[in-house]
Each structure stands twice: as structure tokens, then as C-alpha cells.
N, C-alpha and C positions, 0 to 999 in steps of 0.2 A: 696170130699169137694165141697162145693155149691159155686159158684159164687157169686162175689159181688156184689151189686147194685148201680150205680152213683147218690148222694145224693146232693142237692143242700146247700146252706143257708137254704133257706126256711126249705125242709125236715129234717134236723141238727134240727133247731131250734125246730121246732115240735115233733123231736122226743124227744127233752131235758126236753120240758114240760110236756109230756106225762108220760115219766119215772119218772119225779117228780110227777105227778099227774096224771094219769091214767084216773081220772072221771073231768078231765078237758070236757068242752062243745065245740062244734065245733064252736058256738061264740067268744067263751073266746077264745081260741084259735087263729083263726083268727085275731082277735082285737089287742095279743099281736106279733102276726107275721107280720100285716099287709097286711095279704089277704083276700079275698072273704069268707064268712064262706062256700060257693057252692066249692071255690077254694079248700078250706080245707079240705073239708070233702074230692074231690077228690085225695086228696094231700096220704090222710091217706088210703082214699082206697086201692090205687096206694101201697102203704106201705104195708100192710095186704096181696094182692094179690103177691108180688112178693116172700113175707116171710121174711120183715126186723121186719115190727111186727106178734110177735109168737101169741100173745093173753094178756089177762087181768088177773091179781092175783089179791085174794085178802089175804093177810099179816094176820095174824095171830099171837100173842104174848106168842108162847108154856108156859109159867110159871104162865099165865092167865088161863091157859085149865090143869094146873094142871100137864104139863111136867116142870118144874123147873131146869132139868137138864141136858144139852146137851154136847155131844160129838164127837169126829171122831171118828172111829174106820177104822183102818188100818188093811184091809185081804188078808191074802195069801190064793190062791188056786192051790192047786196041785193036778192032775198033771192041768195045765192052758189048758184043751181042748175045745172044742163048746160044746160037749153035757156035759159038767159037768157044765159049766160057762154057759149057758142057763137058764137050771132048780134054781142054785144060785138066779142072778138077779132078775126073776121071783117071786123068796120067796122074796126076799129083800125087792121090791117094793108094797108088798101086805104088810107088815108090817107096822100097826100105828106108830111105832116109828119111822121110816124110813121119814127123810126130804129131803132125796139128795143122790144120787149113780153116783161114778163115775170111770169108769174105765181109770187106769196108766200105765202107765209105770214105768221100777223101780222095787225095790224088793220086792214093793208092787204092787199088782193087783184093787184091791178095796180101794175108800175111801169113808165109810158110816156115813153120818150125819146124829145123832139119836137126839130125846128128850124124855126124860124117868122122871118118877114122883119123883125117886131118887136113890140113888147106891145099894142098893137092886135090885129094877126094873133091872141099867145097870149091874147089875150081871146076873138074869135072863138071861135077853135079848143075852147077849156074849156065855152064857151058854147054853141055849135052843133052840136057832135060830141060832148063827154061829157056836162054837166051836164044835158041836154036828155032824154037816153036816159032810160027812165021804170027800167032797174035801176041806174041807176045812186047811188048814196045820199050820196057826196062825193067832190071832187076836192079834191088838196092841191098845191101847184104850188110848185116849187123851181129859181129862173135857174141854171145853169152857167156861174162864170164863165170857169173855165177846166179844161181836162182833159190828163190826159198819157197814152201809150200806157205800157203796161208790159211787162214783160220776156218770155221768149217760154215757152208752156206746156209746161211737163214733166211727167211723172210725180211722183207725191209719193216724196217722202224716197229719190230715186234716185242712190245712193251712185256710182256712176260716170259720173253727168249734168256737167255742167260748167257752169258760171254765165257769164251773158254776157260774160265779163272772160277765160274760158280757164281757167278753175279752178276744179278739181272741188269736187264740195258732198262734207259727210259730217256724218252724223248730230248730232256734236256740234259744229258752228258755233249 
């Protein structure tokens, strides 16, 4: 597990608009933080180089691109060893359906966020790509009907963090 990094106001704040807005300017920025845009940008360097920011998405509206239909799919792999779960993974994340892989804990091993053009496809897909794999032991499949983005990530319990609304948190809210 990676260490933390000691985040200011300042860098809180930057990173809140960031994650709101990504193609934010190192002016804009600045101007609503109150520092130098030279400060900022070093602010955000500073960030990047230590690995609090991983990098830059850009967002995508699967039902736009003709996946219309998404789901978890919950997998068991038996027997759970490195060279079986290796090769797995590998497939997973070479898969266009494939939006998200993450390994659990629990009776489940795997949970895969697919988007598929519709229940044909995630038949296929459960069918050809996992059920098929000889480690693989069960697939449990869950539609998404709808999802929301949430707020932006902070540190825990960071008493001079401020909440998407402009106002600070403190331990006892």
C-alpha cells in the first residue's frame, strides 16, 4: 500500500476542481484558488510527480457508442491460483466490453463492468468470453439500470477539506 501525501487547502482545493473539470486552465485555476498560476502549475506538478494525480480521462457515454447496456458481472475462479487468474485478467481487460475489473474478496473473486449493445451481446459475452474459460466456476450477472457520478475524492476525515457546496467538513457532522 502506497503512502500518503500531506495535502494542503490549497492542493484540496485544486484537486476538487480538477476532478470537476479536468480541462480546467492553470489560470482559471489559480484565480479560483488564489495563487500564482507559476504557483499552480507547480502545485499540480508536485501532484502528478508524487501520484495523487494518476492522469486525465476522457468520459465517454457507452449508449452513444451503441453499448446501451451495462452490467456487473460477478466471477468465480476456481481453483483461485496466479497462473490461472493471470491469463483471466489479461483476457478481460483486452475485451471492448470490458469498462472496469476488480478483484475481491468474498465468494466472489471478480467484478466486471461490461457495456454491451444489448442482451443478446451480454449473452454472448457471459457465454464466449467467461463461462467458456475452463477456471472459471460461475458467472452471476447484474443490468445497471442507472448510475450517478459522486462527489470528488478527498482524503479521509480532512478537517479543512470543504464539501462540494463550499463548506468545510469537521469531524462531528
Amino acid at each position: 500500500m502506497t503512502d500518503s501525501v500531506a495535502l494542503d487547502t490549497v492542493d484540496l482545493h485544486i484537486l476538487r476542481l480538477l476532478q470537476n473539470d479536468a480541462r480546467t486552465t492553470y489560470r482559471e485555476l489559480a484565480a479560483e484558488v488564489g495563487v500564482a498560476p507559476s504557483t499552480c502549475l507547480d502545485r499540480v506538478t508536485r501532484l502528478r510527480r508524487t501520484g495523487v494525480i494518476l492522469g486525465h480521462q476522457l468520459r465517454l457515454d457507452p449508449a452513444r457508442l451503441g453499448r446501451g447496456l451495462e452490467a456487473l458481472l460477478s466471477v468465480q475462479v476456481r481453483p483461485h491460483r496466479r497462473e490461472l487468474i493471470g491469463p483471466f485478467v489479461d483476457r478481460i481487460r483486452t475485451l471492448p466490453e470490458s469498462r472496469a475489473l476488480f478483484h475481491l474478496t468474498g465468494p466472489d473473486d471478480y467484478l466486471v463492468h461490461v457495456a454491451v449493445t444489448g442482451t443478446a451481446d451480454l449473452q454472448r459475452l457471459v457465454l464466449d468470453e467467461f463461462t467458456s474459460r475452463r477456471e472459471v466456476a460461475r458467472v452471476e450477472t447484474r443490468l445497471i439500470f442507472q448510475q450517478w457520478e459522486c462527489g470528488p475524492l478527498l482524503p479521509p476525515s480532512s478537517p479543512t477539506a470543504e464539501d462540494g457546496r463550499g463548506q468545510a467538513h469537521t469531524a462531528d457532522r
